[in-house]
Biotite code that builds the C-alpha atoms (Angstrom):
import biotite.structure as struc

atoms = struc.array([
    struc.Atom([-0.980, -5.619, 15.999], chain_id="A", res_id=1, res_name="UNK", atom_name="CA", element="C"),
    struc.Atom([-2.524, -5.540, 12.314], chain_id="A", res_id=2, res_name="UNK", atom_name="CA", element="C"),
    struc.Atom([-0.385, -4.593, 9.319], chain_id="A", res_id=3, res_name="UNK", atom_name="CA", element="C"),
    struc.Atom([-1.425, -1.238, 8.071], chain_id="A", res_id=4, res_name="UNK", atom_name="CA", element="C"),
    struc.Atom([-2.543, -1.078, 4.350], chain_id="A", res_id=5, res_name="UNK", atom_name="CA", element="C"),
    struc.Atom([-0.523, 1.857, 2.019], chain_id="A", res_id=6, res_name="UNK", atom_name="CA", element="C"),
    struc.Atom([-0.396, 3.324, -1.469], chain_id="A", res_id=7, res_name="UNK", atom_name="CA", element="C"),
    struc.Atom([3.346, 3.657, -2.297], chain_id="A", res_id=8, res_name="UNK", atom_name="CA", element="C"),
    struc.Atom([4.178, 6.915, -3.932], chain_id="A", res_id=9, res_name="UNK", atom_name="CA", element="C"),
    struc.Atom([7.302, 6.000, -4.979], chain_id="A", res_id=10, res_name="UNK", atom_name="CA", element="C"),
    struc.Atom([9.044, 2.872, -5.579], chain_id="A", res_id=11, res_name="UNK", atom_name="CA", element="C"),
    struc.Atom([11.083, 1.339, -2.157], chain_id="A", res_id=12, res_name="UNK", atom_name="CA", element="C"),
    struc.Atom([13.138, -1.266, -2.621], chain_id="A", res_id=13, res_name="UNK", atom_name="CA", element="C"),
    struc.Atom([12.255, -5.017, -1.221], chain_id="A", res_id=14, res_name="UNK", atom_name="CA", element="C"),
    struc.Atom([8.431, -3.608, -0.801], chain_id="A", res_id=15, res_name="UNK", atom_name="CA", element="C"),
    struc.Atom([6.585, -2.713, -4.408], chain_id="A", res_id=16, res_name="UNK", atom_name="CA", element="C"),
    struc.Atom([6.606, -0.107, -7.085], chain_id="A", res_id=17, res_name="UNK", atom_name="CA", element="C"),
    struc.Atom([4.500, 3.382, -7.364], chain_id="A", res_id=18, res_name="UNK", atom_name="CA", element="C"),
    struc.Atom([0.732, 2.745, -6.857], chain_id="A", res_id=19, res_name="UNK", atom_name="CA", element="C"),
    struc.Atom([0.620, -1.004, -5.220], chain_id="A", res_id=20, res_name="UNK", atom_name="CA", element="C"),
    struc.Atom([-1.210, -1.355, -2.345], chain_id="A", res_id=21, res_name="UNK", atom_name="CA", element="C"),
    struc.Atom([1.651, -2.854, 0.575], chain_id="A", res_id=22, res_name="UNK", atom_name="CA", element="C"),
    struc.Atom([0.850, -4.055, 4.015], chain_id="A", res_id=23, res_name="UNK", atom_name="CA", element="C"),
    struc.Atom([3.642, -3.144, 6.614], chain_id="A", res_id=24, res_name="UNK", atom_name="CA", element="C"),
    struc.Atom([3.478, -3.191, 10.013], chain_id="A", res_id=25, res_name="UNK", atom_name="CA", element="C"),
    struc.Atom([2.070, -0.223, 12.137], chain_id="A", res_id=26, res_name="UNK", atom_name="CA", element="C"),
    struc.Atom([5.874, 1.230, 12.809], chain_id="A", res_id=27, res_name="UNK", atom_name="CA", element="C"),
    struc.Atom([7.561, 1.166, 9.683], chain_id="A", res_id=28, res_name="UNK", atom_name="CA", element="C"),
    struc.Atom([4.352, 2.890, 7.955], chain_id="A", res_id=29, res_name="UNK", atom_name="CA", element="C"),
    struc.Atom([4.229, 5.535, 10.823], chain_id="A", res_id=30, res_name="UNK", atom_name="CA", element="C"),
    struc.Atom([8.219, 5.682, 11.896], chain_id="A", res_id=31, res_name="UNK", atom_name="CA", element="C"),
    struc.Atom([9.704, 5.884, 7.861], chain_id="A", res_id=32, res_name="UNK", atom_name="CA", element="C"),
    struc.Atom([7.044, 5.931, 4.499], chain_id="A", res_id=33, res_name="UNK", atom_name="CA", element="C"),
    struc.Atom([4.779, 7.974, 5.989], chain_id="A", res_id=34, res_name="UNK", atom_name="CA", element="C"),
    struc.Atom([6.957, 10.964, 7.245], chain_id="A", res_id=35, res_name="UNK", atom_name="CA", element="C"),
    struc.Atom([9.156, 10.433, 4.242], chain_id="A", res_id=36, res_name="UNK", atom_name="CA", element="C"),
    struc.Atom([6.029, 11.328, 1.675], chain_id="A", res_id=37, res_name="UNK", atom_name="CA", element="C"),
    struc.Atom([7.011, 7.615, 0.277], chain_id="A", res_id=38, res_name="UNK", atom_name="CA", element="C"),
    struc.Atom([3.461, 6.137, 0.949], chain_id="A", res_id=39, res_name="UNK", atom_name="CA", element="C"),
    struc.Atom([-0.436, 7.121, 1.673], chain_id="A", res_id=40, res_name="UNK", atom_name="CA", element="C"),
    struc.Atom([-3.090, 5.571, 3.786], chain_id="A", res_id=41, res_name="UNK", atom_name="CA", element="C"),
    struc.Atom([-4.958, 3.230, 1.607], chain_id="A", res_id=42, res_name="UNK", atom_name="CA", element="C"),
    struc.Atom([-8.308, 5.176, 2.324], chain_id="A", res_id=43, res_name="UNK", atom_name="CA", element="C"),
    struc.Atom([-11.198, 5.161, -0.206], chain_id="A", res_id=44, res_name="UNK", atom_name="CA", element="C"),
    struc.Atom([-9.944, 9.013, -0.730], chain_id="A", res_id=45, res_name="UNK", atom_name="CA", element="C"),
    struc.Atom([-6.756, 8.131, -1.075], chain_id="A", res_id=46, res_name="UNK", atom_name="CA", element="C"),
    struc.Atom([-7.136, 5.621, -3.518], chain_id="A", res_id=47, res_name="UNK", atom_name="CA", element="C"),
    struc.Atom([-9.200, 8.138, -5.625], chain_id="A", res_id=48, res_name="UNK", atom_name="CA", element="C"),
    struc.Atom([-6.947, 10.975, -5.439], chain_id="A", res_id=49, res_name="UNK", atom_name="CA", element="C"),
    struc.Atom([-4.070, 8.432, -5.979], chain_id="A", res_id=50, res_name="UNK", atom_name="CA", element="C"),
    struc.Atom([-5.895, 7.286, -9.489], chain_id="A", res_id=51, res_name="UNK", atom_name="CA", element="C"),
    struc.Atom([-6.441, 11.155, -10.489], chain_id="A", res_id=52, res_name="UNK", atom_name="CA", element="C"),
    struc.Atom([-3.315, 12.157, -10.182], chain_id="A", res_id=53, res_name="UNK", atom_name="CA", element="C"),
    struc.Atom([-1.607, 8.784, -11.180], chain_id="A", res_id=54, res_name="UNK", atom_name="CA", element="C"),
    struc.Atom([-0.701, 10.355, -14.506], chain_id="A", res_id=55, res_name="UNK", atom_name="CA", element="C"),
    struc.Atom([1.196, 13.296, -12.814], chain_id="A", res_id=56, res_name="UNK", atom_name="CA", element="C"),
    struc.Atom([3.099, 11.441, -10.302], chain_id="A", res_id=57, res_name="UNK", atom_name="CA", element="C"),
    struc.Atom([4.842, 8.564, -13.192], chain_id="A", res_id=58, res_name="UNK", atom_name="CA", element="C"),
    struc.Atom([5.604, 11.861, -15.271], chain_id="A", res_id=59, res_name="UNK", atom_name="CA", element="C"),
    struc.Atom([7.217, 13.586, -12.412], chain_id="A", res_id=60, res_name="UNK", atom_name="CA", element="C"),
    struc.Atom([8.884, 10.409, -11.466], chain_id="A", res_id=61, res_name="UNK", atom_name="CA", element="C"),
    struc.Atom([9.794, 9.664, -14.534], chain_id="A", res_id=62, res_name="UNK", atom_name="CA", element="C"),
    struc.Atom([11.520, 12.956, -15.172], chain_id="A", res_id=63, res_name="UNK", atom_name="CA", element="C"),
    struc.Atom([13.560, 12.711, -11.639], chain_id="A", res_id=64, res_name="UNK", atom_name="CA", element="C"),
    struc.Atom([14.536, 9.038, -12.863], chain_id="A", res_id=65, res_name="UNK", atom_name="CA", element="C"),
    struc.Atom([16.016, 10.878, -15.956], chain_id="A", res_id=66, res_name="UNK", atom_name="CA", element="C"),
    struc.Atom([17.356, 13.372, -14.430], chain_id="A", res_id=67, res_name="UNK", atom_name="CA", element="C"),
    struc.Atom([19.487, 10.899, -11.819], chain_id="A", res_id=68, res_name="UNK", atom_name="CA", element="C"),
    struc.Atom([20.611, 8.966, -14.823], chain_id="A", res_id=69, res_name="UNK", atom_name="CA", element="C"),
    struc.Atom([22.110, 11.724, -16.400], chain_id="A", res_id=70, res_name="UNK", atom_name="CA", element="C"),
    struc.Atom([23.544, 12.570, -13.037], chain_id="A", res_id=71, res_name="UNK", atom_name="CA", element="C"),
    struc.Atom([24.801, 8.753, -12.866], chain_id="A", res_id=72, res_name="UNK", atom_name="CA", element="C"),
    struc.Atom([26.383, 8.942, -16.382], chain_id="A", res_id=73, res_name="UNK", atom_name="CA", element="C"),
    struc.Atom([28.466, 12.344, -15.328], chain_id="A", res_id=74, res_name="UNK", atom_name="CA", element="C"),
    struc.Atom([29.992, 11.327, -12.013], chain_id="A", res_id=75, res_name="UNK", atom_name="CA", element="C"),
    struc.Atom([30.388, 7.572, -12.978], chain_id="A", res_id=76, res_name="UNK", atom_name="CA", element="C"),
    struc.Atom([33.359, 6.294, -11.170], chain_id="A", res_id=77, res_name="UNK", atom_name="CA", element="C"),
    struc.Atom([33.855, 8.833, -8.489], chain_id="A", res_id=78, res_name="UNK", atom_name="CA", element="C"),
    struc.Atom([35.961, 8.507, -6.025], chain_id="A", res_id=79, res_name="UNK", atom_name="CA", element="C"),
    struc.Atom([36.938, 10.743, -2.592], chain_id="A", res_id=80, res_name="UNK", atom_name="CA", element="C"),
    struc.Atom([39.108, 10.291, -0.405], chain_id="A", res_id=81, res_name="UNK", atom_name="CA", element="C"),
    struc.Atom([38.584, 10.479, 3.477], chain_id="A", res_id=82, res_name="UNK", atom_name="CA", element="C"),
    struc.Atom([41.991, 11.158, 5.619], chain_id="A", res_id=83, res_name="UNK", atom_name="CA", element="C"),
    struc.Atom([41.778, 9.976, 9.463], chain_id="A", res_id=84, res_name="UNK", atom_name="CA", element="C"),
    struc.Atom([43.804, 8.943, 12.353], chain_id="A", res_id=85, res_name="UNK", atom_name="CA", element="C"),
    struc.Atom([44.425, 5.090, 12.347], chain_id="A", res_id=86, res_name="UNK", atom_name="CA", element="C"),
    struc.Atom([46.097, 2.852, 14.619], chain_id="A", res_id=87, res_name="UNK", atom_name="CA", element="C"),
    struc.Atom([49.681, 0.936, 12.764], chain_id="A", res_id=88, res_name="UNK", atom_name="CA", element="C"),
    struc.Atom([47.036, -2.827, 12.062], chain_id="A", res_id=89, res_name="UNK", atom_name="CA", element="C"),
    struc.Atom([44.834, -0.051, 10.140], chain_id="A", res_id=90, res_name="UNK", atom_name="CA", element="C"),
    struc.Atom([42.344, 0.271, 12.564], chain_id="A", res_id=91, res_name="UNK", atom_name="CA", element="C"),
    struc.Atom([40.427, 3.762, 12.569], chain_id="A", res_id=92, res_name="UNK", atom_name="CA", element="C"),
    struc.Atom([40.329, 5.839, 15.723], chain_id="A", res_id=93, res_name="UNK", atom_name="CA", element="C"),
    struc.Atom([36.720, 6.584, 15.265], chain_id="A", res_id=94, res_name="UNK", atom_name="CA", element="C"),
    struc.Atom([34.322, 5.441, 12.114], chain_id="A", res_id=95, res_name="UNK", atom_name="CA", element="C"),
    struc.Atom([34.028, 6.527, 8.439], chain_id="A", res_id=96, res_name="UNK", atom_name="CA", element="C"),
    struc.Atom([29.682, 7.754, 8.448], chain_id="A", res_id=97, res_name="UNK", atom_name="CA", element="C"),
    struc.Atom([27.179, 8.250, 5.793], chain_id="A", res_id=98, res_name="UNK", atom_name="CA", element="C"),
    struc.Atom([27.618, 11.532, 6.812], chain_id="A", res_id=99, res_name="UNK", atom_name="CA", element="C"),
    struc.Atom([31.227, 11.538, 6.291], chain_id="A", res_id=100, res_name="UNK", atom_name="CA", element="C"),
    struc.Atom([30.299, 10.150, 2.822], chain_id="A", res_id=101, res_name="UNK", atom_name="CA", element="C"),
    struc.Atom([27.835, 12.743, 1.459], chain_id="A", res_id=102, res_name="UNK", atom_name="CA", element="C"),
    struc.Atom([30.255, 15.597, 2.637], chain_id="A", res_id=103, res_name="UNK", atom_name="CA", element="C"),
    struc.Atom([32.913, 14.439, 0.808], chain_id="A", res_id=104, res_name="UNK", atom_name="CA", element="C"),
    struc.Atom([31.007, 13.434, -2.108], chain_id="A", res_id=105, res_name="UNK", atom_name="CA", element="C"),
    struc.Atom([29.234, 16.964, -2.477], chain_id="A", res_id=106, res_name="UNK", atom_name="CA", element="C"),
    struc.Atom([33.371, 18.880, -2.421], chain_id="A", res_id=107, res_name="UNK", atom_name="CA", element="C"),
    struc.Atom([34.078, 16.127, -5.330], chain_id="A", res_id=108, res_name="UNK", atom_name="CA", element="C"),
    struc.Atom([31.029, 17.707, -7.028], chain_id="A", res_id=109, res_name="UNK", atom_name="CA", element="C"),
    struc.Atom([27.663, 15.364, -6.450], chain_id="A", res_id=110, res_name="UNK", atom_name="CA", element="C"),
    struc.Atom([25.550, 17.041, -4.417], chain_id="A", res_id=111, res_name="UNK", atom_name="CA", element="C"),
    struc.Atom([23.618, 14.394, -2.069], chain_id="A", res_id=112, res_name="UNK", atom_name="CA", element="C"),
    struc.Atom([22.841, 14.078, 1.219], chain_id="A", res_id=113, res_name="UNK", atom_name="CA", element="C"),
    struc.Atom([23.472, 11.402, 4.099], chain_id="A", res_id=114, res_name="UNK", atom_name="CA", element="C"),
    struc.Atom([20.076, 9.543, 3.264], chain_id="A", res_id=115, res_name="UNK", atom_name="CA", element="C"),
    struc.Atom([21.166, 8.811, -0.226], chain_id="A", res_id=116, res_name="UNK", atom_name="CA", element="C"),
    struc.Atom([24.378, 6.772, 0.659], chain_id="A", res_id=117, res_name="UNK", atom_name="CA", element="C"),
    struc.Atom([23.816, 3.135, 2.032], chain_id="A", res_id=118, res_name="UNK", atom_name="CA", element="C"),
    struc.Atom([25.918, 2.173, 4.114], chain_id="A", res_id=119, res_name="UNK", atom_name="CA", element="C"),
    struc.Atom([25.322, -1.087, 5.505], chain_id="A", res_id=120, res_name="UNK", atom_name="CA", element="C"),
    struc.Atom([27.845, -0.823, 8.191], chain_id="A", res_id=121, res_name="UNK", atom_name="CA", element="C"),
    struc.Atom([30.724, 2.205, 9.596], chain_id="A", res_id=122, res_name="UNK", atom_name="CA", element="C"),
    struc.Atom([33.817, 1.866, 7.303], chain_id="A", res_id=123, res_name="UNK", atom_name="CA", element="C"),
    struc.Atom([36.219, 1.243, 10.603], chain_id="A", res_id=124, res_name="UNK", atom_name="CA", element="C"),
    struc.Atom([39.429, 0.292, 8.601], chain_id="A", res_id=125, res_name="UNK", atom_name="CA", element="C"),
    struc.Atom([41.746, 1.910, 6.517], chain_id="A", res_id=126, res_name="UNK", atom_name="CA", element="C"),
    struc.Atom([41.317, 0.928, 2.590], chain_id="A", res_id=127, res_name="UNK", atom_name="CA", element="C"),
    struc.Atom([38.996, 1.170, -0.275], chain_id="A", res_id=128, res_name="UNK", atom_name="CA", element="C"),
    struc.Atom([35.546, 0.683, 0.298], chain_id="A", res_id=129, res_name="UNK", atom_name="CA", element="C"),
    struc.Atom([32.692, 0.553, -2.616], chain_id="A", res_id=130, res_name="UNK", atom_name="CA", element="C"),
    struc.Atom([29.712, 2.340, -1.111], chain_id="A", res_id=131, res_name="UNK", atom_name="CA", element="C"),
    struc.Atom([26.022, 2.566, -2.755], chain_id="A", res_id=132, res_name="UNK", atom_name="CA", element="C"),
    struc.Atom([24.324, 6.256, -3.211], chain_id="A", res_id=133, res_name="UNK", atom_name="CA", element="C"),
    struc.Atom([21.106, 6.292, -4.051], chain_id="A", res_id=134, res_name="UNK", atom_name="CA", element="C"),
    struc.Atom([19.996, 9.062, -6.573], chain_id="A", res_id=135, res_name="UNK", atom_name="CA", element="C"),
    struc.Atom([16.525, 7.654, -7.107], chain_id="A", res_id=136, res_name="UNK", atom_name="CA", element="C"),
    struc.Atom([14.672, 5.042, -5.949], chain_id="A", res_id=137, res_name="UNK", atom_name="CA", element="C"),
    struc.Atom([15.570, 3.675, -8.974], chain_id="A", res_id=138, res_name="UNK", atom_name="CA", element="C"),
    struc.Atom([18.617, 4.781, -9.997], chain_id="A", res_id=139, res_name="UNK", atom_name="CA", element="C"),
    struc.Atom([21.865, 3.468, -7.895], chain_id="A", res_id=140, res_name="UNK", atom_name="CA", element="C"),
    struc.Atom([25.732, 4.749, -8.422], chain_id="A", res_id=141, res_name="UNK", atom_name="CA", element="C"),
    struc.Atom([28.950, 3.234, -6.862], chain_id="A", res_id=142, res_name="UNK", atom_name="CA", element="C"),
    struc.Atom([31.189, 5.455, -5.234], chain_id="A", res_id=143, res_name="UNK", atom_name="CA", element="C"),
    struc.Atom([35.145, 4.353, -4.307], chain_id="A", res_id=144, res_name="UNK", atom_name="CA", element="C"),
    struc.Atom([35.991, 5.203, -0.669], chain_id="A", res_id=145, res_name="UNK", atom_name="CA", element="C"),
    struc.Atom([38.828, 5.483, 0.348], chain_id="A", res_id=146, res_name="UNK", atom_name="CA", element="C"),
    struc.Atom([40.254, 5.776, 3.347], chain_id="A", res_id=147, res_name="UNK", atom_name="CA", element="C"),
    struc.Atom([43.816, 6.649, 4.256], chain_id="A", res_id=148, res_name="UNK", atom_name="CA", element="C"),
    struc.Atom([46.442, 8.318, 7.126], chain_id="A", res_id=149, res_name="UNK", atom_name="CA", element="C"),
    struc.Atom([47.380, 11.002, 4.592], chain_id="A", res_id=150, res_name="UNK", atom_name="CA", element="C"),
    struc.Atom([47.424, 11.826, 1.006], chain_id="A", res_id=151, res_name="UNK", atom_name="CA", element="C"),
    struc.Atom([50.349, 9.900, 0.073], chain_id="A", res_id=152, res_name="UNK", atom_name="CA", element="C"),
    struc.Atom([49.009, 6.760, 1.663], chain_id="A", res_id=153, res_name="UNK", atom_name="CA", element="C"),
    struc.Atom([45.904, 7.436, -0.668], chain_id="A", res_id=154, res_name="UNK", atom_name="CA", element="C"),
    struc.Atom([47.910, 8.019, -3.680], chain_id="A", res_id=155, res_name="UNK", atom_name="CA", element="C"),
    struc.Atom([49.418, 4.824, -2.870], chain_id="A", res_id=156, res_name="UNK", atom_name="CA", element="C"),
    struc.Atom([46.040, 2.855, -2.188], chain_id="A", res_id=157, res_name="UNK", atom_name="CA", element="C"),
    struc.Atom([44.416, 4.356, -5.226], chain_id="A", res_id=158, res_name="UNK", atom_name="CA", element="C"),
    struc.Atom([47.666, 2.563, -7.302], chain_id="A", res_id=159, res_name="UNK", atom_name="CA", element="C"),
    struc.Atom([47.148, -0.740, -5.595], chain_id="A", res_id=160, res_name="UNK", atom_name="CA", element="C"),
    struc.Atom([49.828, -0.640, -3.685], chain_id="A", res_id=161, res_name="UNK", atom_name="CA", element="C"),
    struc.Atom([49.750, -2.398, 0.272], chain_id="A", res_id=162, res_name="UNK", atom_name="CA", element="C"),
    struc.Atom([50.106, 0.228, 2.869], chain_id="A", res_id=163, res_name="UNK", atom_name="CA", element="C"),
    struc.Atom([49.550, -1.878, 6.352], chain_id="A", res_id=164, res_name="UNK", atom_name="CA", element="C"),
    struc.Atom([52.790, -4.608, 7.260], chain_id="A", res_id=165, res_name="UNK", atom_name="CA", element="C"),
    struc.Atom([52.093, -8.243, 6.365], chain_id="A", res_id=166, res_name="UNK", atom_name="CA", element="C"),
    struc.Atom([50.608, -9.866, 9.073], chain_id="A", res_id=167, res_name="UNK", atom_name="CA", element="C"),
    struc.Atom([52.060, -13.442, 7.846], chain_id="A", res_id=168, res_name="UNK", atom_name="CA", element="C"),
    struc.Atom([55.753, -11.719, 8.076], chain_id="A", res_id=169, res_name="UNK", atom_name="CA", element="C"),
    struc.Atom([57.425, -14.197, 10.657], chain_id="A", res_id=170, res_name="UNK", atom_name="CA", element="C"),
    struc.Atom([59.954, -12.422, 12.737], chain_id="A", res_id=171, res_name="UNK", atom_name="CA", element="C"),
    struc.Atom([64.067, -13.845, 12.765], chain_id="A", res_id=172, res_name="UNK", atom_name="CA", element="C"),
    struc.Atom([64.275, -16.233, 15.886], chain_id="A", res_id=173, res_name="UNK", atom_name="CA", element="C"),
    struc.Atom([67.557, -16.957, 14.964], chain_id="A", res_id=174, res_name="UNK", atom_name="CA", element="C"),
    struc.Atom([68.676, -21.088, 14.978], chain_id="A", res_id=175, res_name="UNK", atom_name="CA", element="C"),
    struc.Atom([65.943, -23.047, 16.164], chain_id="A", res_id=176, res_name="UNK", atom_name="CA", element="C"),
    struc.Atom([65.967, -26.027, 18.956], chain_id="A", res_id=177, res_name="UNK", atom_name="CA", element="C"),
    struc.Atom([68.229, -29.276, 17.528], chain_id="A", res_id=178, res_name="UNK", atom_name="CA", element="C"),
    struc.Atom([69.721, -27.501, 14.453], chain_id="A", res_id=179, res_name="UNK", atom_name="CA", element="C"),
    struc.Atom([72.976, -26.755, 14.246], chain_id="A", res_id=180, res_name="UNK", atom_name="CA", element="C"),
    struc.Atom([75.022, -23.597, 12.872], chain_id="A", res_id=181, res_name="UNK", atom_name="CA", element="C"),
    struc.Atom([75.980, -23.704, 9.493], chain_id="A", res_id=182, res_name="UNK", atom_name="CA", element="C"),
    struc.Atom([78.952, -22.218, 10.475], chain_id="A", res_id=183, res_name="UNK", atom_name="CA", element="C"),
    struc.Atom([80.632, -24.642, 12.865], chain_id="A", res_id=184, res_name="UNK", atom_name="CA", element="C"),
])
């Protein structure tokens, strides 16, 4: 199937920047810029509204990009703090979502939604995670996860401190094969 020609409205990372014309394939256009409002048909209208009204769109962009910075520059460094069920290795009973993510980030005070975080995969053990939220297309914050059993293992995580046993700890098997007791 042929790629599909687009305007890009906004910038999208790994593909171009406002107003280049992008050829994706038929899905992606129809499945995610499209619906999204993150790309146009590269029609002969299109293209003509796209240069009237070029002005307006960089100013509006540019005013969300400013307005993300200053977001980015108030809640730099945030971290929440998720509290679930894990097994004693510090596996979680369950996953740690974007979802998960934007909720708790909105009670610590940035208001985002589940889009905005990227998560490449589940968090699905207990610790601190560094997770991506995207404020703008061009504007990115790091966010500390983490993820503890109950607020006193998060204190404790937050600190540095280990909260899961060694797993190099050898266990006491007593005298072993050929040696002989010290004390005989």
């Amino acid at each position: 199937m042929a790629n599909v020609e687009l305007i890009l409205l906004q910038r999208v990372e790994k593909l171009g920047q406002m107003g280049e014309l992008v050829k994706v394939k038929p899905g992606y256009a129809r499945n995610y810029l499209l619906p999204q409002a993150k790309a146009v048909r590269a029609t002969k209208a299109n293209k003509e509204r796209f240069e009237r009204e070029r002005a307006q769109l960089e100013a509006n962009n540019l005013k969300r990009r400013e307005e993300a910075e200053r977001v980015a520059e108030r809640v730099a460094g945030l971290s929440v703090t998720l509290i679930r069920q894990a097994s004693e290795a510090g596996a979680l009973y369950g996953s740690v979502s974007s979802r998960d993510i934007a909720d708790a980030a909105t009670v610590a005070g940035l208001t985002i939604d589940r889009g905005q975080v990227l998560l490449v995969h589940p968090i699905k053990t207990l610790g601190i995670a560094k997770v991506r939220i995207e404020l703008h297309p061009e504007v990115h914050i790091e966010v500390k996860v983490n993820v503890a059993r109950s607020a006193e293992e998060a204190e404790k995580q937050a600190r540095g401190e280990e909260i899961l046993p060694e797993a190099d700890e050898k266990p006491d098997l007593g005298p072993l094969f050929g040696e002989e007791d010290a004390a005989s």
